[in-house]
C-alpha positions in Angstrom: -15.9 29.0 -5.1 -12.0 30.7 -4.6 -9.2 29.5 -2.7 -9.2 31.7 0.5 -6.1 33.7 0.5 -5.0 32.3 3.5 -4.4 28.6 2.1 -1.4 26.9 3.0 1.3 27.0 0.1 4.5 25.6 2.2 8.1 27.1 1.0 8.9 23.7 0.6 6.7 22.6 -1.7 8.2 25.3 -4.0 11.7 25.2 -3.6 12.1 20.8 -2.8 9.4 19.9 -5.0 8.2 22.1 -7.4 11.3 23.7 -8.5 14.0 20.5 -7.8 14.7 18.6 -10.8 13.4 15.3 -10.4 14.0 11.7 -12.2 9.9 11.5 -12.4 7.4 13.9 -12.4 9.7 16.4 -12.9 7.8 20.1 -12.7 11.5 22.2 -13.0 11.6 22.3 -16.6 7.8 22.7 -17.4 8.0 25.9 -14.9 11.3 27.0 -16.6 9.3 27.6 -19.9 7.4 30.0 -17.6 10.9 31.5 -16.4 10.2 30.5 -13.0 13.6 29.1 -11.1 14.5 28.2 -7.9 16.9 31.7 -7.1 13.4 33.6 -7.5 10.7 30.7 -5.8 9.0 33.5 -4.1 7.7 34.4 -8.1 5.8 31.1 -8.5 3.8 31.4 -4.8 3.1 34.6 -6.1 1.6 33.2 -9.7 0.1 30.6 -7.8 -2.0 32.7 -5.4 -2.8 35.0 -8.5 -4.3 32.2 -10.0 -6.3 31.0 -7.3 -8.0 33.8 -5.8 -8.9 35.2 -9.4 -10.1 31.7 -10.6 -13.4 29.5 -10.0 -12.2 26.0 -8.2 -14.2 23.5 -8.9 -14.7 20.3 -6.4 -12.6 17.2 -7.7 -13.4 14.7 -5.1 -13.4 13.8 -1.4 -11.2 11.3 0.7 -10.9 11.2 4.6 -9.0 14.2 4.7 -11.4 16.3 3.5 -12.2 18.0 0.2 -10.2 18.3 -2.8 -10.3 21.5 -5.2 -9.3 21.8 -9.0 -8.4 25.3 -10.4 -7.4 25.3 -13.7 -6.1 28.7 -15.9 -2.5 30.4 -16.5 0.1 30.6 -14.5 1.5 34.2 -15.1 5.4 33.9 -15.3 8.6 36.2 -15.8 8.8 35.2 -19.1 5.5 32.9 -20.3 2.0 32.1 -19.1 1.7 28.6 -18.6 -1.6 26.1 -18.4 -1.9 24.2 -15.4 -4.2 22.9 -13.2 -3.6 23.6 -8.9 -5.3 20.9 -6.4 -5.2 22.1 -2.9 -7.2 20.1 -0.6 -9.6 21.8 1.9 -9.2 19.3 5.3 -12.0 17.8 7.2 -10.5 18.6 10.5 -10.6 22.3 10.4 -11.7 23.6 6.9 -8.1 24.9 6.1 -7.0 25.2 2.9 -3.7 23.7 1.7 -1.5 23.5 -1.7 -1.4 19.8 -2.7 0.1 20.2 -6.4 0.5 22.1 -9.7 0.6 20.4 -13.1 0.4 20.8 -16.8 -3.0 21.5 -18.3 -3.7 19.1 -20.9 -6.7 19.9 -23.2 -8.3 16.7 -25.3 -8.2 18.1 -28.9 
């Protein structure tokens, strides 16, 4: 299964969460390695999309909301790939698609 090219990825959740330093959970600086920054959030939907519609998701749970999706693989960056992992969740209401999160892959070595 791929993320339909048409899921949601709000603006927002690039440039006020993804990209805003934060006292916790901070994603800035991991997506800085990448040479992703705020003056150019348009890069990071793009690496994000990449990702997703070239990249098997895999189910990762349900809640009353719907259906949650796991991709994991590189995001593709000005000047680094980095590993995450992107959750979108796919709603019960109408089957849309939507951008929950992005996060560090960790691999158990």
């Amino acid at each position: 299964m791929r993320i339909p090219p048409s899921a949601s990825i709000p603006v927002e959740k690039i440039t006020d969460y993804l990209l805003r330093p934060r006292q916790i959970d901070d994603k800035s600086r991991f997506l800085a390695r990448g040479g992703f920054s705020a003056s150019d959030w348009k890069a990071v939907e793009v690496a994000i999309r990449d990702l997703a519609e070239t990249t098997a998701a895999n189910q990762d749970g349900t809640n009353e909301y719907g259906t949650f999706w796991r991709t994991e693989g590189f995001l593709v960056g000005p000047q680094a790939k980095l590993p995450v992992v992107l959750i979108w969740l796919e709603w019960a209401a109408d089957g849309s698609f939507h951008f929950v999160t992005l996060k560090p892959l960790k691999r158990n070595t």
